[in-house]
MDTraj code that builds the backbone (N, CA, C; nanometers):
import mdtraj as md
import numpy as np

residues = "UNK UNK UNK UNK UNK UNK UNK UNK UNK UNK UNK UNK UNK UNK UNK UNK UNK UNK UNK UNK UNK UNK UNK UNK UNK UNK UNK UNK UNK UNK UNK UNK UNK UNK UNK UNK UNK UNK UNK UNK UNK UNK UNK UNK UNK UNK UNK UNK UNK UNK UNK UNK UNK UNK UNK UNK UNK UNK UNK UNK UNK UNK UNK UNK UNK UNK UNK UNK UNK UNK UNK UNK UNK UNK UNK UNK UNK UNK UNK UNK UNK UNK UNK UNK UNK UNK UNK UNK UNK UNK UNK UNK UNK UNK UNK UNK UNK UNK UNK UNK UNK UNK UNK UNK UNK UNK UNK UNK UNK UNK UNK UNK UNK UNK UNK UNK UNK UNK UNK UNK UNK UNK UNK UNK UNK UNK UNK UNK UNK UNK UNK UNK UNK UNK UNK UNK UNK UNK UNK UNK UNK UNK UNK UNK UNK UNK UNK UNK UNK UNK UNK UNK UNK UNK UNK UNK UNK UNK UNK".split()
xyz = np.array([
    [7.4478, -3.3096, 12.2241],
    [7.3173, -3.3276, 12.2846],
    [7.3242, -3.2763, 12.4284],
    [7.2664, -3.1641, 12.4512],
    [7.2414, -3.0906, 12.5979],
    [7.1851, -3.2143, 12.7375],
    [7.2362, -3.2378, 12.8121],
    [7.2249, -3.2795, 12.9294],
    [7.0993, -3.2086, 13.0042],
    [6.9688, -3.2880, 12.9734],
    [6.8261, -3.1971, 13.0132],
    [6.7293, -3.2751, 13.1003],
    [6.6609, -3.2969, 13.2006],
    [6.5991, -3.4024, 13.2588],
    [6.5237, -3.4066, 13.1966],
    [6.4508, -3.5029, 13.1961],
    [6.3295, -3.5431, 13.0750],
    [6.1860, -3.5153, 13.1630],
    [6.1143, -3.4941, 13.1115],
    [5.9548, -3.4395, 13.1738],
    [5.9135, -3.5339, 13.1915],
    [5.8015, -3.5293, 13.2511],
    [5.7233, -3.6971, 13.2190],
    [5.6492, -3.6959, 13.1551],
    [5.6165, -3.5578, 13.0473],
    [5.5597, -3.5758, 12.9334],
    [5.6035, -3.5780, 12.8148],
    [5.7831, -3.5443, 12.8032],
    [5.8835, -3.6183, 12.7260],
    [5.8973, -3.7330, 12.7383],
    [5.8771, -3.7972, 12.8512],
    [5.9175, -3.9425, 12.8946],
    [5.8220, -4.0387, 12.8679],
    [5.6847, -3.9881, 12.8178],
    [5.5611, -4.0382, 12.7877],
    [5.5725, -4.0559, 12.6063],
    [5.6216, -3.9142, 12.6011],
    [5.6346, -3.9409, 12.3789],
    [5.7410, -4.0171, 12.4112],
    [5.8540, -4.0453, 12.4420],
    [6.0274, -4.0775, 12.4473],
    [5.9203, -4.2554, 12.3839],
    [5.8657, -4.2716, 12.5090],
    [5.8282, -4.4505, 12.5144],
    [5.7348, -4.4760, 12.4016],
    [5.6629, -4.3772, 12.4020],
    [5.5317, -4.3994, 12.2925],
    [5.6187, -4.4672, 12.2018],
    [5.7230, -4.3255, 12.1144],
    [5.7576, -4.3214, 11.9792],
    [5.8982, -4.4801, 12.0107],
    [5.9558, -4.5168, 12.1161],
    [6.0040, -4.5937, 12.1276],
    [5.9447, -4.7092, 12.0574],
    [5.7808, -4.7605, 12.1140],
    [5.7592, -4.8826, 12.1374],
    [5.6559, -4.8705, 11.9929],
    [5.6277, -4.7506, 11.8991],
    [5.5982, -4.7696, 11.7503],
    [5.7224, -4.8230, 11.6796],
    [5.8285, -4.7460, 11.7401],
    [5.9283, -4.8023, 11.6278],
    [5.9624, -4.9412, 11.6124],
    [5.9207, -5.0205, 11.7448],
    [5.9288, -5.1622, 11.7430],
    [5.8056, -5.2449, 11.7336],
    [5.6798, -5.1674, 11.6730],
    [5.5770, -5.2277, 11.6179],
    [5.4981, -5.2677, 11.7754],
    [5.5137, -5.2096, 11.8408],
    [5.4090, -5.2025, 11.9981],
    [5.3431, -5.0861, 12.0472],
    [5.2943, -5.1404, 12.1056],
    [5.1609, -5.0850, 12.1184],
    [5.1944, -4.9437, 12.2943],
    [5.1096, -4.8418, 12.3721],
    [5.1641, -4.8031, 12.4662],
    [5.0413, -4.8401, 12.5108],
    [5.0522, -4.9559, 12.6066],
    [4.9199, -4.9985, 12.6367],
    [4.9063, -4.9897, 12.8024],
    [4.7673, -4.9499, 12.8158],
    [4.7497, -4.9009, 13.0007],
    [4.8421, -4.9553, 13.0886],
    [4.8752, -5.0560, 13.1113],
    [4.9918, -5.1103, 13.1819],
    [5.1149, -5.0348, 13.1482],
    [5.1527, -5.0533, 13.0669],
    [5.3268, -5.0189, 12.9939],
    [5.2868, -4.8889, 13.0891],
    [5.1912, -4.8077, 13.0376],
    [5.1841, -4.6445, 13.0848],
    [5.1877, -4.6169, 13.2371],
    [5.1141, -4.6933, 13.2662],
    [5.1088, -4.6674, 13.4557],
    [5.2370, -4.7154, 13.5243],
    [5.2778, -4.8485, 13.4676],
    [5.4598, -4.8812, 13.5044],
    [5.5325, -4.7716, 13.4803],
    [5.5069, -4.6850, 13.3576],
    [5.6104, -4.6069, 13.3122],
    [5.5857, -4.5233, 13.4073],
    [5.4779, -4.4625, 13.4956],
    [5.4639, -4.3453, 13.5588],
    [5.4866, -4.4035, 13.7189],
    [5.4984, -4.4627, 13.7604],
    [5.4851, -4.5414, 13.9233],
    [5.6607, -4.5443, 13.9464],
    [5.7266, -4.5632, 13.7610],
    [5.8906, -4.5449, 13.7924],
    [5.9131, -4.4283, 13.7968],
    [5.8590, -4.2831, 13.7342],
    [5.9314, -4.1825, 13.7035],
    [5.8695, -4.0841, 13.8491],
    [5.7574, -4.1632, 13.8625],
    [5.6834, -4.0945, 13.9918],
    [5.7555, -4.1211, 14.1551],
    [5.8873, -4.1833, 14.0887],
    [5.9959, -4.2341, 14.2471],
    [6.1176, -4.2224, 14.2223],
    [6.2278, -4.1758, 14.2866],
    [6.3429, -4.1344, 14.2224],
    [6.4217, -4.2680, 14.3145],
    [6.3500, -4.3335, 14.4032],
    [6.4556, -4.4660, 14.4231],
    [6.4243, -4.5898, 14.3730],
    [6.5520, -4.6286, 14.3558],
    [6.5728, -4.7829, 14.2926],
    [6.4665, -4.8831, 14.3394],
    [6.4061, -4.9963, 14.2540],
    [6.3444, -5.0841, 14.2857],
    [6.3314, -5.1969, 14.2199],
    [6.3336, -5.3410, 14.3135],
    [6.3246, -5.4089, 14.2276],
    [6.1799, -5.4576, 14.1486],
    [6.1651, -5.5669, 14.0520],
    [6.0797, -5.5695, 13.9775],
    [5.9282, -5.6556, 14.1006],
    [5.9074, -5.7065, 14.1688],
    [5.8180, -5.7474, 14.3159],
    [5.7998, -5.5625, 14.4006],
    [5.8744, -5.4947, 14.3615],
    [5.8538, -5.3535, 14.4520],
    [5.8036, -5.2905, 14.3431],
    [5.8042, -5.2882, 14.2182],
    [5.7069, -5.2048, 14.1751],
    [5.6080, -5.2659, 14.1318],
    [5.5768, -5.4374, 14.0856],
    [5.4642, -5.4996, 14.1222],
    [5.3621, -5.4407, 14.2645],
    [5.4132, -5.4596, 14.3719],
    [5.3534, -5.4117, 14.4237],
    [5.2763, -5.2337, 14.4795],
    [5.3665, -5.1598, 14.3888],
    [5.3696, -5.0370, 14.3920],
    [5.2313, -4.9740, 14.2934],
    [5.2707, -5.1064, 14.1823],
    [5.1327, -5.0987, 14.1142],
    [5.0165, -5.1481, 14.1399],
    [5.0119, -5.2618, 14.2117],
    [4.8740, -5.3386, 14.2634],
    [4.8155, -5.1975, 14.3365],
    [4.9122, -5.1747, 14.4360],
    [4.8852, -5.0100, 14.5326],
    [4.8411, -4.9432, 14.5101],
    [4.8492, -4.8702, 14.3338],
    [4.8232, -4.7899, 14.2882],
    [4.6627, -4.8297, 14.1864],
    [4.6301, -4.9648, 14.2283],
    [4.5142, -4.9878, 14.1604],
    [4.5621, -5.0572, 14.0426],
    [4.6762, -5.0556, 13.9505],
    [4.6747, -5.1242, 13.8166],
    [4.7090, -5.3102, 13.8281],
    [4.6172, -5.3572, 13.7465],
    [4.5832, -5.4815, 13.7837],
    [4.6434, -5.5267, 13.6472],
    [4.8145, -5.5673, 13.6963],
    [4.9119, -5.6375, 13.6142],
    [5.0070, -5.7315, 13.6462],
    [5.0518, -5.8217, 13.5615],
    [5.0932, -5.9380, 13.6044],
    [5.2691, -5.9424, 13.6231],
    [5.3116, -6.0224, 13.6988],
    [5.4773, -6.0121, 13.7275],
    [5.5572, -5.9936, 13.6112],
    [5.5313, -6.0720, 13.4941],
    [5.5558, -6.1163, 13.3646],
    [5.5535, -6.0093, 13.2902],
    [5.4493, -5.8983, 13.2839],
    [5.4434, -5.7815, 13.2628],
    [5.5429, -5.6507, 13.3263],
    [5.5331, -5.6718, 13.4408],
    [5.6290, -5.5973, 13.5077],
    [5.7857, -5.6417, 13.3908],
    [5.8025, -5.7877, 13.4150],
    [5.9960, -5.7606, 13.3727],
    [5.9529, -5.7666, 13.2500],
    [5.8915, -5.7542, 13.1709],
    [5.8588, -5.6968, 12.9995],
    [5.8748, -5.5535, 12.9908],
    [5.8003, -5.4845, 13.0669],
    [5.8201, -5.3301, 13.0223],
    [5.9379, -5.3033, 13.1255],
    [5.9676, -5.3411, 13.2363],
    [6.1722, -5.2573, 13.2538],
    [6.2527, -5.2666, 13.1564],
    [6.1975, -5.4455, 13.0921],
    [6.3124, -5.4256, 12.9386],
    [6.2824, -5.3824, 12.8433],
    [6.1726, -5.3239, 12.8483],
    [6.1572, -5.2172, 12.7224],
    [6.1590, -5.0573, 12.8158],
    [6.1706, -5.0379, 12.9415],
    [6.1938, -4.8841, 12.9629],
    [6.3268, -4.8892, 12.9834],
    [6.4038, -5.0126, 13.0166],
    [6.5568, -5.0067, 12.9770],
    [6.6174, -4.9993, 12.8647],
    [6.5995, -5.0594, 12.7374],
    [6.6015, -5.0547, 12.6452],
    [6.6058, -4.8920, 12.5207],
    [6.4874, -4.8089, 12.6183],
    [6.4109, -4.6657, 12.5540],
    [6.4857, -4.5815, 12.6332],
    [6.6069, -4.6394, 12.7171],
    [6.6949, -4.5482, 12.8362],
    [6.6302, -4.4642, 12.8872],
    [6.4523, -4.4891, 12.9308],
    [6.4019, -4.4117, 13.0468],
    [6.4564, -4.4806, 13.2102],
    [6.5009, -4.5990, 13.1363],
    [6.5210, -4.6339, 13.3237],
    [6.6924, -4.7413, 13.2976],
    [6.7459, -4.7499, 13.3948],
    [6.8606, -4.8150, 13.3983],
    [6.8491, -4.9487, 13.4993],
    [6.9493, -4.9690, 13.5075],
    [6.9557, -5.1161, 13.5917],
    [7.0569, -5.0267, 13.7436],
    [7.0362, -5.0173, 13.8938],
    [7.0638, -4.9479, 13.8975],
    [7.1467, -5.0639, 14.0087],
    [7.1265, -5.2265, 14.0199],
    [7.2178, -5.2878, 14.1305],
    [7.1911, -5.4142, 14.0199],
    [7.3061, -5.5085, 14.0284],
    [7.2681, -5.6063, 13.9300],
    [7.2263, -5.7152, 14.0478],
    [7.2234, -5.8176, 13.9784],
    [7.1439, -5.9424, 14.0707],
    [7.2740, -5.9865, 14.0847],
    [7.3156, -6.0374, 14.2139],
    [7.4389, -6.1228, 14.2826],
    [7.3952, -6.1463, 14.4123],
    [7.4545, -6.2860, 14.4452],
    [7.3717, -6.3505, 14.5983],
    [7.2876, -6.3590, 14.5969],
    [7.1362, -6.3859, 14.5164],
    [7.0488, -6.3905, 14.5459],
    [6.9247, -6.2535, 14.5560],
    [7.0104, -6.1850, 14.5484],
    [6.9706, -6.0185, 14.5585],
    [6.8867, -6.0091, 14.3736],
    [6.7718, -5.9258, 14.4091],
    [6.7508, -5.8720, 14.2431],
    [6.7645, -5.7914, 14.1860],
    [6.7421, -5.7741, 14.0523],
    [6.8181, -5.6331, 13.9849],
    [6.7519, -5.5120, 14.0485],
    [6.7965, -5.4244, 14.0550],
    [6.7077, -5.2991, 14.1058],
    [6.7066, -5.2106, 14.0036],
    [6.6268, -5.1709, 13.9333],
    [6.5913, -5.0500, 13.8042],
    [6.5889, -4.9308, 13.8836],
    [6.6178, -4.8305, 13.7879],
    [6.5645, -4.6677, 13.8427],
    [6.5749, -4.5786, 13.7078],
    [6.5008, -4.4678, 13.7311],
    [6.4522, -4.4132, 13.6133],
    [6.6007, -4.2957, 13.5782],
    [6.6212, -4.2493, 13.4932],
    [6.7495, -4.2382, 13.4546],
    [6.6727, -4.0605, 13.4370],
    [6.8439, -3.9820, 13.5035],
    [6.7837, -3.8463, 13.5706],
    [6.9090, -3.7778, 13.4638],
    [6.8898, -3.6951, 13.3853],
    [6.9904, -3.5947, 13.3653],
    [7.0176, -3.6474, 13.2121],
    [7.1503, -3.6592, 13.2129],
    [7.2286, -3.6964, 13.0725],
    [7.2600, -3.8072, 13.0712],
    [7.2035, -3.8340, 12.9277],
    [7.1927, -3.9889, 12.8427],
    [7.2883, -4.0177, 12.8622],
    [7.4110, -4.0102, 12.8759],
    [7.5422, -4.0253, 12.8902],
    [7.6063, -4.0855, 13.0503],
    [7.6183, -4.2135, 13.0649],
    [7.6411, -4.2599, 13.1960],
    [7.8132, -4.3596, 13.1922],
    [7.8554, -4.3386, 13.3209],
    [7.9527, -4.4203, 13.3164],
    [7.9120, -4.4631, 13.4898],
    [7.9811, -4.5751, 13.4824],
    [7.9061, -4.6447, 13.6167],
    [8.0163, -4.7657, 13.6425],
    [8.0359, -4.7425, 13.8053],
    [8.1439, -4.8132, 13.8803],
    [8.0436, -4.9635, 13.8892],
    [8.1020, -5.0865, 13.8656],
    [7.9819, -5.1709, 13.9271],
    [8.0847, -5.3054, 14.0169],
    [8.0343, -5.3101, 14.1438],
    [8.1005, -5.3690, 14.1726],
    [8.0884, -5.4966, 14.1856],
    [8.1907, -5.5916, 14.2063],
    [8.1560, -5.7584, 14.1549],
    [8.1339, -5.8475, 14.2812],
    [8.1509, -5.7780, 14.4142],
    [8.1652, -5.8335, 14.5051],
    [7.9941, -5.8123, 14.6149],
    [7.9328, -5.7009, 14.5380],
    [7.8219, -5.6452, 14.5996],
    [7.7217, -5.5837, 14.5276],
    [7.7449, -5.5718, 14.4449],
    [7.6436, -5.5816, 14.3222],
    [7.6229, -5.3970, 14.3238],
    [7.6387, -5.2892, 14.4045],
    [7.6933, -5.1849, 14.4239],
    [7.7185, -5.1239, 14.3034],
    [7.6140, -5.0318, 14.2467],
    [7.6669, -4.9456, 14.1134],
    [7.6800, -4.7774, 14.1664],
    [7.8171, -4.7233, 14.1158],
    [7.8260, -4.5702, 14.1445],
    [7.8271, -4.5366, 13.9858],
    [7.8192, -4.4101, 14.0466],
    [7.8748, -4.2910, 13.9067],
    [7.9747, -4.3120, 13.8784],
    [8.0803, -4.3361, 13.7495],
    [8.1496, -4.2951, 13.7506],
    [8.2391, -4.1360, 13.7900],
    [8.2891, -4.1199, 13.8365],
    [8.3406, -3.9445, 13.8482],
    [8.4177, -3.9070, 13.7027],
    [8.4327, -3.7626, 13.7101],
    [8.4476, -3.7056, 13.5810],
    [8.3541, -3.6976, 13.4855],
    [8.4502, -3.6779, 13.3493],
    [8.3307, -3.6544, 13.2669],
    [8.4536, -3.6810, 13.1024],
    [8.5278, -3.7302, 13.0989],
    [8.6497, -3.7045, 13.0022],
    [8.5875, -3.8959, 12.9141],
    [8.5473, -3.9706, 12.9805],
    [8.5268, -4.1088, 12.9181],
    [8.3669, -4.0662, 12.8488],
    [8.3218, -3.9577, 12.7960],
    [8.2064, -3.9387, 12.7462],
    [8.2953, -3.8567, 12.6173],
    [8.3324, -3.7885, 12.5950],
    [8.3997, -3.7154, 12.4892],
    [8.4530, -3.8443, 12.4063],
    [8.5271, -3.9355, 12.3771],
    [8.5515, -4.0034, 12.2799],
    [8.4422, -4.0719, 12.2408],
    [8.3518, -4.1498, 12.2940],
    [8.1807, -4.1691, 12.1681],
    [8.1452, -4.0969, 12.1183],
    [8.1301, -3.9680, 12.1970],
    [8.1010, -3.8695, 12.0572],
    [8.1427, -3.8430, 11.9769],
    [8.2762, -3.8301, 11.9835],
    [8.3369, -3.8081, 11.8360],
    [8.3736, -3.9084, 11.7925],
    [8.3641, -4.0356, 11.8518],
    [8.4092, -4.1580, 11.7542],
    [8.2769, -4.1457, 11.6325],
    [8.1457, -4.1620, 11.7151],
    [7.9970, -4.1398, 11.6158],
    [7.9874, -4.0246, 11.4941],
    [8.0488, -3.9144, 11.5911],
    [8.0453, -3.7999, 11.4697],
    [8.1030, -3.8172, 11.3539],
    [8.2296, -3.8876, 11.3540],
    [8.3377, -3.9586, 11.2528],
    [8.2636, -4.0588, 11.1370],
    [8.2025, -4.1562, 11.2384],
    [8.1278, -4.2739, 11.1514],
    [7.9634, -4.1442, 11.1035],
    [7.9792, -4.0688, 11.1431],
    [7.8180, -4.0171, 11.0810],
    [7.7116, -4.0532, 11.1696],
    [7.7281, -4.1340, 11.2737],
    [7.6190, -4.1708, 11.3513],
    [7.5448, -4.0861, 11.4816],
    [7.4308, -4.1012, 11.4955],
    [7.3725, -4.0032, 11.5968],
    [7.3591, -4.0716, 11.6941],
    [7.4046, -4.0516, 11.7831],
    [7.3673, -4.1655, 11.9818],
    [7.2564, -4.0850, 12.0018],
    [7.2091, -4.1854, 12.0676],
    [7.0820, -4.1758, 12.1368],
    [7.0931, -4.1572, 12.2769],
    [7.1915, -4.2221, 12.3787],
    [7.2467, -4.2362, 12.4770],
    [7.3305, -4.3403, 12.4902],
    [7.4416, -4.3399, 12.5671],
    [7.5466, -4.4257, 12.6136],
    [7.5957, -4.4468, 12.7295],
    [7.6529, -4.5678, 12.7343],
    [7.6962, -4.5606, 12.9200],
    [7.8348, -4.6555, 12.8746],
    [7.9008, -4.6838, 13.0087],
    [8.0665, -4.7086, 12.9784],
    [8.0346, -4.8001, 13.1766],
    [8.0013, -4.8753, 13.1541],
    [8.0956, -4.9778, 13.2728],
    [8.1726, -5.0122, 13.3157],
    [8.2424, -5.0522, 13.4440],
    [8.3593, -5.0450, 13.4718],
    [8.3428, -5.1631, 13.5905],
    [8.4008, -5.3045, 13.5987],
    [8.3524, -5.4058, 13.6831],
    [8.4950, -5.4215, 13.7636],
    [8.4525, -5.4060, 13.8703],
    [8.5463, -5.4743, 13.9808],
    [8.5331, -5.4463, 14.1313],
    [8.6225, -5.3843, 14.2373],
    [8.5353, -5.4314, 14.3515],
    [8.5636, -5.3188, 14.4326],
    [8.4576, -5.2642, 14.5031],
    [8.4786, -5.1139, 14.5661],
    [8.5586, -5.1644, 14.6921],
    [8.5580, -4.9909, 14.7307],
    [8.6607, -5.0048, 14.8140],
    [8.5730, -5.0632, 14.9529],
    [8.4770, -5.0223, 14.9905],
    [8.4294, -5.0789, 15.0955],
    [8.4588, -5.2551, 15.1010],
    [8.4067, -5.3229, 14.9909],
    [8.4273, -5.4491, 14.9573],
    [8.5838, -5.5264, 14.9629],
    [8.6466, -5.4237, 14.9547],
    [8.7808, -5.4750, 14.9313],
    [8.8571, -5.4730, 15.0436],
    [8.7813, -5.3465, 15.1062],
    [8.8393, -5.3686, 15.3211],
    [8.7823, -5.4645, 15.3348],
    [8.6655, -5.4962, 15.3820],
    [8.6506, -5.5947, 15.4188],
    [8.6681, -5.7463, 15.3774],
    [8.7854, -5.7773, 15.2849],
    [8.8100, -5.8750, 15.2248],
    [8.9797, -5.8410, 15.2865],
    [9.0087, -5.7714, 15.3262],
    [9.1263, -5.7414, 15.3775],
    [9.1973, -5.7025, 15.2916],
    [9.1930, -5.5991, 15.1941],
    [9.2501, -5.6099, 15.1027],
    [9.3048, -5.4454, 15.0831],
    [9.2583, -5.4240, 15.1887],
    [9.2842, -5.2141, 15.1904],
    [9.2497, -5.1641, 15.0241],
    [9.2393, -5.0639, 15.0310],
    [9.2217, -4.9666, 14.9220],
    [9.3108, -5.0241, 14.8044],
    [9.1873, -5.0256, 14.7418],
    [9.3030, -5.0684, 14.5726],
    [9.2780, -4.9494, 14.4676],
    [9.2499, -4.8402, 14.5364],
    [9.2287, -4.7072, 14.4440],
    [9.3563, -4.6263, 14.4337],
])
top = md.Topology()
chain = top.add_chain()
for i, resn in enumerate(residues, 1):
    res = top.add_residue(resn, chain, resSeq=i)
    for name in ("N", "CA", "C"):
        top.add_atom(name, md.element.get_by_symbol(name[0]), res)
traj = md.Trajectory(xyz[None], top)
């Protein structure tokens, strides 16, 4: 599967045909959330694009908001892009390039990178090709504590 950014009129069928296959509906809300995320390439949490949408005129409820991230997370138009720790909230962002993610996350700061490389994406695929199965997209996590986090814990570089 070619590594292609998605349009936002791929990203419009991607959710449609997503949310038939689970017997839902793509209803004015879902659609304007879906476009207020793909229409911003930075992270936000779910109160920042509440309000991004009131902004934008669409008159929807908080409850609504964390319903459709977990269904545009779910349809891998959008990812989780800082998890919630300390008090902090998740931050979503719309997912750019290839379905295929590996991601540093750290436990001390909630801090998600890229993984680097590209060699921990080659064994799902051919594990799937083996079983007969087609991915849709995948990602590979990796939890523990960056290096910034780990100086300042006194702990120098553990890379």
């Amino acid at each position: 599967m070619p590594a292609r950014p998605s349009r936002p009129r791929d990203s419009h069928s991607r959710f449609r045909r997503f949310l038939a296959e689970h017997g839902l509906r793509l209803t004015t809300e879902r659609r304007r959330l879906l476009e207020i995320v793909l229409d911003d390439a930075r992270a936000a949490d779910a109160d920042e694009l509440l309000a991004r949408a009131r902004r934008a005129g669409v008159s929807v409820s908080r409850a609504t908001v964390y319903r459709t991230l977990d269904l545009l997370v779910k349809s891998g138009l959008v990812r989780l892009a800082q998890r919630p720790l300390d008090g902090r909230s998740a931050r979503y962002e719309r997912v750019k390039g290839s379905p295929r993610h590996g991601r540093l996350v750290c436990l001390a700061c909630g801090r998600i990178e890229r993984l680097p490389g590209d060699a921990w994406k080659r064994e799902p695929d051919a594990s799937c090709a083996r079983a007969g199965f087609t991915p849709q997209y995948h990602y590979l996590e990796v939890f523990g504590v960056c290096r910034r986090c780990a100086r300042a814990a006194g702990g120098g570089d553990r890379a």
